[in-house]
FIBA-649498 format. One record per residue (C-alpha): residue number from 1; chain; x, y, z. Coordinates in steps of 0.02 Angstrom, whole numbers, plus 50000, padded with zeros to 5 digits. Layout:
BEGIN
num=NUM cadena=A c1=X c2=Y c3=Z
...
***
This chain:
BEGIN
num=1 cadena=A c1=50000 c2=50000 c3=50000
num=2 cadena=A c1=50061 c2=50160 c3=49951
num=3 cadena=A c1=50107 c2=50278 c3=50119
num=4 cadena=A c1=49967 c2=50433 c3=50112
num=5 cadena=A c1=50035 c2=50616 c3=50119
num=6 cadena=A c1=49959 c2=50767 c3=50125
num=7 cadena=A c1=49972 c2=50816 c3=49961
num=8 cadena=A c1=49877 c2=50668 c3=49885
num=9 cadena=A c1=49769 c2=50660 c3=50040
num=10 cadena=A c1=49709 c2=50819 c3=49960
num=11 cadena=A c1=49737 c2=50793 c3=49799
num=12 cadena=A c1=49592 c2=50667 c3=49827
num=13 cadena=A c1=49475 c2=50790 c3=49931
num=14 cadena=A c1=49481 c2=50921 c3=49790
num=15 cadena=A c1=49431 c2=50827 c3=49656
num=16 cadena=A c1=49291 c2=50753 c3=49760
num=17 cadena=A c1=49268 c2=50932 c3=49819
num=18 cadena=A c1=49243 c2=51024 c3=49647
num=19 cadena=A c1=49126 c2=50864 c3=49611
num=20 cadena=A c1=49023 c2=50914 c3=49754
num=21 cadena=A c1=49023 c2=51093 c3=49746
num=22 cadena=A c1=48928 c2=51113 c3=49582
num=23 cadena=A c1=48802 c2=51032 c3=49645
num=24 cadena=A c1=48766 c2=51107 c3=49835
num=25 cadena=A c1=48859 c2=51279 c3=49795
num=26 cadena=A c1=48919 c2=51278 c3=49986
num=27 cadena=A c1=49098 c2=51286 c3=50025
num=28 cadena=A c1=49081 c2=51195 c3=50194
num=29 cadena=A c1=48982 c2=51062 c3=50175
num=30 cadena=A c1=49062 c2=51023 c3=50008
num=31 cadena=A c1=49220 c2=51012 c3=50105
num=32 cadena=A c1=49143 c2=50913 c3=50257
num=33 cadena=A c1=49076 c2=50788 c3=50121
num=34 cadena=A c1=49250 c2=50776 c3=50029
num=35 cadena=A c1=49343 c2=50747 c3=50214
num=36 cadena=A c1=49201 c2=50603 c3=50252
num=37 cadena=A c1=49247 c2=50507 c3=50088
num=38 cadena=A c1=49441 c2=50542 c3=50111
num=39 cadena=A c1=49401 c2=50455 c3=50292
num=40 cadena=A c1=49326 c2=50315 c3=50208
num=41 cadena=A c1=49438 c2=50289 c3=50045
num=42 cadena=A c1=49614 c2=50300 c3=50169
num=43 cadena=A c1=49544 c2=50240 c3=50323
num=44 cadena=A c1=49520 c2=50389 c3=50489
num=45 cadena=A c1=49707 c2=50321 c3=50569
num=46 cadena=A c1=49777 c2=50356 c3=50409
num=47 cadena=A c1=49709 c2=50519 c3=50384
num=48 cadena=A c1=49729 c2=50567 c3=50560
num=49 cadena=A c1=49914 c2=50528 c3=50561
num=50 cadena=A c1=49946 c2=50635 c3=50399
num=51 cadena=A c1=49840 c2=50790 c3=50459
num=52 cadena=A c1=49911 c2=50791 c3=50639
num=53 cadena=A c1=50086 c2=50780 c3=50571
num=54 cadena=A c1=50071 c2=50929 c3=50441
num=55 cadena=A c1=50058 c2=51092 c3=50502
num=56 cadena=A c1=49929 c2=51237 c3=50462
num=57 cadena=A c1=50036 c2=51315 c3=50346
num=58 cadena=A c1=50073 c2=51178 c3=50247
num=59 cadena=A c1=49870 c2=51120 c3=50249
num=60 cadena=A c1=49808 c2=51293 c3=50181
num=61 cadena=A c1=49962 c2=51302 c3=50053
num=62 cadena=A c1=49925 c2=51132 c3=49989
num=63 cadena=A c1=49732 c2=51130 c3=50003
num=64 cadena=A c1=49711 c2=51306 c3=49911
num=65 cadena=A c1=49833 c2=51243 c3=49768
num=66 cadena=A c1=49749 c2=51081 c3=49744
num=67 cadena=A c1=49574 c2=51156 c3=49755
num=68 cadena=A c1=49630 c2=51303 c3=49595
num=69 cadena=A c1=49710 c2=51184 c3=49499
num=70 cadena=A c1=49561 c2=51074 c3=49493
num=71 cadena=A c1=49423 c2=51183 c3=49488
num=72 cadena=A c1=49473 c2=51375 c3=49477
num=73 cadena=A c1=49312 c2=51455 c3=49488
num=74 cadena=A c1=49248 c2=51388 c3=49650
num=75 cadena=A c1=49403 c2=51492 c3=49758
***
């Protein structure tokens, strides 16, 4: 199994997030929703281990990239 990081961790949740958001045009629960299936794709330890070891600054950094490269308009 490959090891998760954070950058495909969210990878995953944008893509599933831009899905989302066309459809319920709300940035939260679009987000909650796109976590919930992360949770279940990678497992909660997994995703656990990879948030609590990254730090704020590298979350926003990587989530705002991931999120404009896959769907521009929705940031």
């Amino acid at each position: 199994m490959l090891e998760l990081t954070l950058s495909s961790l969210l990878n995953t949740m944008s893509a599933d997030f831009c899905a989302i958001i066309e459809e319920e045009k709300d940035v939260v629960k679009s987000a909650l929703i796109a976590f919930s299936m992360a949770n279940q794709q990678y497992g909660p330890e997994n995703v656990r281990k990879i948030i609590s070891q990254s730090n704020h600054i590298q979350i926003k950094t990587l989530a705002v990239s991931s999120v404009i490269s896959k769907c521009p308009n929705q940031l």
